[in-house]
N, C-alpha and C positions, 0 to 999 in steps of 0.2 A: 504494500500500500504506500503510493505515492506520500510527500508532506504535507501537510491540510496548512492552505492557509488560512483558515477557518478559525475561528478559539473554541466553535465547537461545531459536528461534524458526528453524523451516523455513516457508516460505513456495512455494507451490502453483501454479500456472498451471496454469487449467481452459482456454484458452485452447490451450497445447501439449498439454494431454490430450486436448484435441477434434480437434485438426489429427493427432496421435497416432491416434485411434481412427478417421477417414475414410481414412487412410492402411492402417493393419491390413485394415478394410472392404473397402477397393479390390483388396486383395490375396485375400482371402479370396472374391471373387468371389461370392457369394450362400451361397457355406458360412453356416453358422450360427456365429456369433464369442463364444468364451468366453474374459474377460478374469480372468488370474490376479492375485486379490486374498490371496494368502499372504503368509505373514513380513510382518504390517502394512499390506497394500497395497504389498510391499515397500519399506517400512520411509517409504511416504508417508502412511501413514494408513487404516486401512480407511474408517471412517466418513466421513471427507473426501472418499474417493475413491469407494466408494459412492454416495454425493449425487449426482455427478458421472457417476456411469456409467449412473444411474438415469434421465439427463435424453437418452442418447444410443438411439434405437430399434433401431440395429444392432446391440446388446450383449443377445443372449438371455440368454447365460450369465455367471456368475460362478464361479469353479474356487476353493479352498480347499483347507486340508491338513488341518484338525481340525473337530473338531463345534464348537468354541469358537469357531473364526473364522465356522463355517454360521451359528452363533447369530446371532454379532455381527452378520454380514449381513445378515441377516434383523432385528434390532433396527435396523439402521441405516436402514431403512426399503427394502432390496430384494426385489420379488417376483416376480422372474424368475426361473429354474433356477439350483440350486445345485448342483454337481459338486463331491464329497467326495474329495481325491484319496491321503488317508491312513487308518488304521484309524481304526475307533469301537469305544470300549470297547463288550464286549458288555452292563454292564450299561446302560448308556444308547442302546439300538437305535431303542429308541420315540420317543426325538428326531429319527430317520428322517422318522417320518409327522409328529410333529407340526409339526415346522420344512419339511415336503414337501422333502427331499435325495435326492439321487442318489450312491449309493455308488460308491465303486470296488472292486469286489472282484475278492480275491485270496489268500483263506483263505477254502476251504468248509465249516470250523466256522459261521463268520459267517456265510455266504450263508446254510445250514441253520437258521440263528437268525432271521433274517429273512423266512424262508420261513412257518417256524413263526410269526413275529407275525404277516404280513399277512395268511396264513389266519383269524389268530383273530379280527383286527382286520377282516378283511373287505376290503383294501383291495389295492389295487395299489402297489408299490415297483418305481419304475426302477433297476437296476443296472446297471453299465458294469463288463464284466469287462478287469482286466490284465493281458495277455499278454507272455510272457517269449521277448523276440526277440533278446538278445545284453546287454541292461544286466546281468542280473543281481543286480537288486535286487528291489525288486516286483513278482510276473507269474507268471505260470501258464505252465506247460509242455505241448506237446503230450499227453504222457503222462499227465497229471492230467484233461487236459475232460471225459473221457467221466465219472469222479466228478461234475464240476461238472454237468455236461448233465443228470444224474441229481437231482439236488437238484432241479434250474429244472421240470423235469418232472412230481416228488411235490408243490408248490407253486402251486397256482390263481394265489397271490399274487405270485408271479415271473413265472409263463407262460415268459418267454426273456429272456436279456440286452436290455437298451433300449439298450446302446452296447458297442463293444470297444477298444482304445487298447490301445497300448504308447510308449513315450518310449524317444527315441533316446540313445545313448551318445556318441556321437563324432561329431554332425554342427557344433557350433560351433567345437572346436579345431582343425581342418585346413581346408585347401583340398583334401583328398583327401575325396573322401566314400565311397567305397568302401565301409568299414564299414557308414554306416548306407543304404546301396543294398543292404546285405543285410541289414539289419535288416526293411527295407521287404518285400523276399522272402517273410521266415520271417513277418511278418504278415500274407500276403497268403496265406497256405498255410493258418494257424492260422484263420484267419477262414471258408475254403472247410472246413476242419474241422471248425469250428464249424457251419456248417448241414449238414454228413453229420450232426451229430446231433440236429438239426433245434433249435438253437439260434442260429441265425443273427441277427446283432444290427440295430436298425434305423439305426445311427449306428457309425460308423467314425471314429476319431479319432487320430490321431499327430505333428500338426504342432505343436509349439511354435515360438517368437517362429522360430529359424533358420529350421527346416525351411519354414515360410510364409514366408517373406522369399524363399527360394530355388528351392524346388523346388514347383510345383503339384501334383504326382503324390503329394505326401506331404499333401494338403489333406483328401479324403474327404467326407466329409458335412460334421464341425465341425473348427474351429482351434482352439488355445487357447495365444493368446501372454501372454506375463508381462513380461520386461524391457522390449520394445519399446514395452510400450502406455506408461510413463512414458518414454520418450522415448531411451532408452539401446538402443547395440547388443548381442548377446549376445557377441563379440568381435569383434576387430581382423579374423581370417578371415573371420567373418562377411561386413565390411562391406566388405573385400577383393573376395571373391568375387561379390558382389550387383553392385560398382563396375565387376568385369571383368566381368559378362555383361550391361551397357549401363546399370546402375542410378543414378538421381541423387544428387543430396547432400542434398536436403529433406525426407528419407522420417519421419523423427522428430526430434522438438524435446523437449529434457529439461524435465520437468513440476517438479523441484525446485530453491530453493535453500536456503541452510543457511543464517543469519547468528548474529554475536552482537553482545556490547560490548566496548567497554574496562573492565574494573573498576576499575584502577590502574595506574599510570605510573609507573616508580623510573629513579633515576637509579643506575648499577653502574662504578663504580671500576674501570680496566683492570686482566688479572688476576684477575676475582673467579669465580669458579662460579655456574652457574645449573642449580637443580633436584637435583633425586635424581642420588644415584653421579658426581656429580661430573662431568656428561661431557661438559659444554661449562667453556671457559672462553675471558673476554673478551680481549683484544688491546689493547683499546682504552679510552677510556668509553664507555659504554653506556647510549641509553637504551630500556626494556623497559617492554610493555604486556603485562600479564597479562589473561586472559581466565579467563570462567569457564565453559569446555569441557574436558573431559577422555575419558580412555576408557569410562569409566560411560556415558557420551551418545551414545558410538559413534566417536568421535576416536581412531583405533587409537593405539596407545601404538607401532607401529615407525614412524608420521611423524615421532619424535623425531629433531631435528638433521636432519630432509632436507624437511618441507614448510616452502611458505608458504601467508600468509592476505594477503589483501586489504584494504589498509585506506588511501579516499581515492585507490582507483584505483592504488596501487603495493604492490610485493611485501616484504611484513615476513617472516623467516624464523621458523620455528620456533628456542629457543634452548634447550636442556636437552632432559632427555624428558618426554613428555606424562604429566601427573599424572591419579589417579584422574576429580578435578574441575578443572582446572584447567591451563592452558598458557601460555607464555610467551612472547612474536614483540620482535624487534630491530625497533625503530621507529627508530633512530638519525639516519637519513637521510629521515624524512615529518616533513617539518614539520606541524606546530598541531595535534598528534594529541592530543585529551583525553578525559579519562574521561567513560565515557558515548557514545563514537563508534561507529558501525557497522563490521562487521568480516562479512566474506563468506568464509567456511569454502567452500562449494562456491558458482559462479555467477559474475556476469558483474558488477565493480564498473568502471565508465568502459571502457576500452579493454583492460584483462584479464577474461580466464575461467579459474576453477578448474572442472576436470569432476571429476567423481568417477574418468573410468577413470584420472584424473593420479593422486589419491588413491589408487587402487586399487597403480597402477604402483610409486608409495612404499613400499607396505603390503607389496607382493611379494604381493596378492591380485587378486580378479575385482571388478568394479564389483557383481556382484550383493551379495557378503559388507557389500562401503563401504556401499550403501544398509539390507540386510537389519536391521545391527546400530544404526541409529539409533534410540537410544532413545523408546520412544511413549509417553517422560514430555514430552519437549520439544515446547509448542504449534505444531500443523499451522494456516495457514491459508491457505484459497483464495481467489484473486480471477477 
């Protein structure tokens, strides 16, 4: 890895994203694989990651959550399927056709809007309708398709759904899966309902990162995993459960790390405060390397007083709490630590590793949120 001129700088492994995606592939058995490039490429970079997906022939699909990230996709140079998996303002529908998108719908205001352009526009529009099997967020009810089936009907330009999906609620936080083995039921009812109305969809999809990891029966025609393709599991159950029913330890490799610098070095008088609210204080002398990360960047502000960072292969503690821009680690005991030195936020420096679900563990959150909220001001680069 080249020298960052950066003072801080995530760094990319296309490498564990490639060993990442043969692994998804293997799994997904000749399914058609659609890798979730939302929240940033969760939070590695669209366009980075893009490049990279673009070079892998198993990756039909790319899944998004807004038109701004289809856009981006599509600017980043991919021209494979884009699966929209959040609304589109209705005044910007015509981004549909021109960016070639596959919607997720799940308001037949929309669908009706859509119907009406492709007609006028002349064209066909794939739509993937959302069915509402227990989340409760997103999704169509039995109750409602025969509306829907009605719309896809009056529409030359819809003809039928090109796909149907629902997303499971409860298959990562337990080793009971019960819940989403009924979730699986009520889509498998909705879907034989859907062609009594002779809208029967040509693609069936339900498996995110868990469900592919675990269950084949939840696979259908496409997958579409997210955390896993950078190299993270979707929890601790998860990888629990994969491990008890006979799964290895090499199934993914994390595609990020995080580094930064030293800015400055002070030397702090025993007794003295460090940072906001007063909430460390020293014991001893102290000496402190301030960094220039904070929670603007995506450095939760509750790693205050409980993480460390990496620096020269040993553990500096966090000392105060973490400032807007800015944080402060007890270097007291590393020697020849000077300004200007590397400093590994997440990653593997000598013989320790920071992962994120450590981060996460701190934070009292999920590794998704630790990765999500990195800022996509700070330079991505892949090697």
């Amino acid at each position: 890895m080249k020298q960052m001129s950066s003072l801080t700088w995530i760094e990319l492994s296309s490498k564990a994203l490639a060993h990442n995606i043969r692994s998804l592939s293997s799994l997904a058995q000749n399914r058609l694989l659609a890798v979730c490039v939302k929240a940033n490429a969760y939070g590695h970079g669209l366009e980075e990651v893009i490049g990279r997906l673009a070079e892998h022939s198993e990756v039909t699909y790319v899944t998004v959550h807004s038109l701004e990230e289809a856009s981006q996709a599509r600017q980043a140079g991919w021209t494979g399927r884009v699966l929209v998996l959040g609304s589109i303002p209705s005044a910007n529908l015509e981004a549909v056709i021109e960016h070639d998108l596959e919607p997720m719908i799940f308001d037949k205001d929309r669908l009706s809007l859509l119907g009406k352009l492709a007609d006028r526009q002349r064209v066909q529009i794939k739509t993937h309708l959302k069915l509402e099997t227990g989340t409760n967020r997103q999704g169509i009810t039995e109750k409602e398709l025969p509306a829907f089936a009605a719309i896809y009907q009056k529409h030359a330009g819809l003809k039928k759904p090109f796909g149907a999906a629902t997303h499971f609620a409860n298959i990562e936080d337990t080793t009971s899966h019960d819940y989403a083995e009924q979730q699986l039921k009520n889509f498998s009812h909705l879907v034989k309902r859907m062609a009594a109305l002779k809208i029967g969809p040509r693609l069936r999809h339900t498996a995110c990162s868990a469900a592919l990891i675990l269950f084949d029966k939840t696979r259908f025609d496409l997958v579409r995993p997210g955390i896993a393709a950078y190299g993270h599991w979707p929890s601790k159950e998860t990888y629990l459960s994969y491990r008890l029913q006979g799964g290895g330890n090499d199934l993914f490799h994390p595609v990020l790390s995080w580094k930064t610098r030293v800015t400055q070095i002070k030397q702090v008088p025993a007794d003295s405060f460090i940072g906001y609210g007063c909430t460390y204080r020293t014991t001893a002398r102290t000496r402190l390397a301030v960094l220039p990360i904070g929670y603007a960047d995506g450095y939760d502000r509750q790693l205050s007083n409980l993480a460390y960072v990496l620096i020269k292969g040993r553990r500096a503690p966090v000392r105060g709490r973490v400032c807007m821009n800015l944080t402060m680690v007890d270097i007291t005991d590393i020697k020849g630590v000077r300004t200007g030195d590397e400093v590994t936020l997440i990653g593997r420096d000598g013989d320790e590793v920071l992962t994120v679900e450590q981060l996460a563990s701190w934070a009292g959150t999920i590794n998704y949120e630790i990765l999500a909220r990195l800022s996509p001001l700070i330079q991505r680069v892949i090697s």
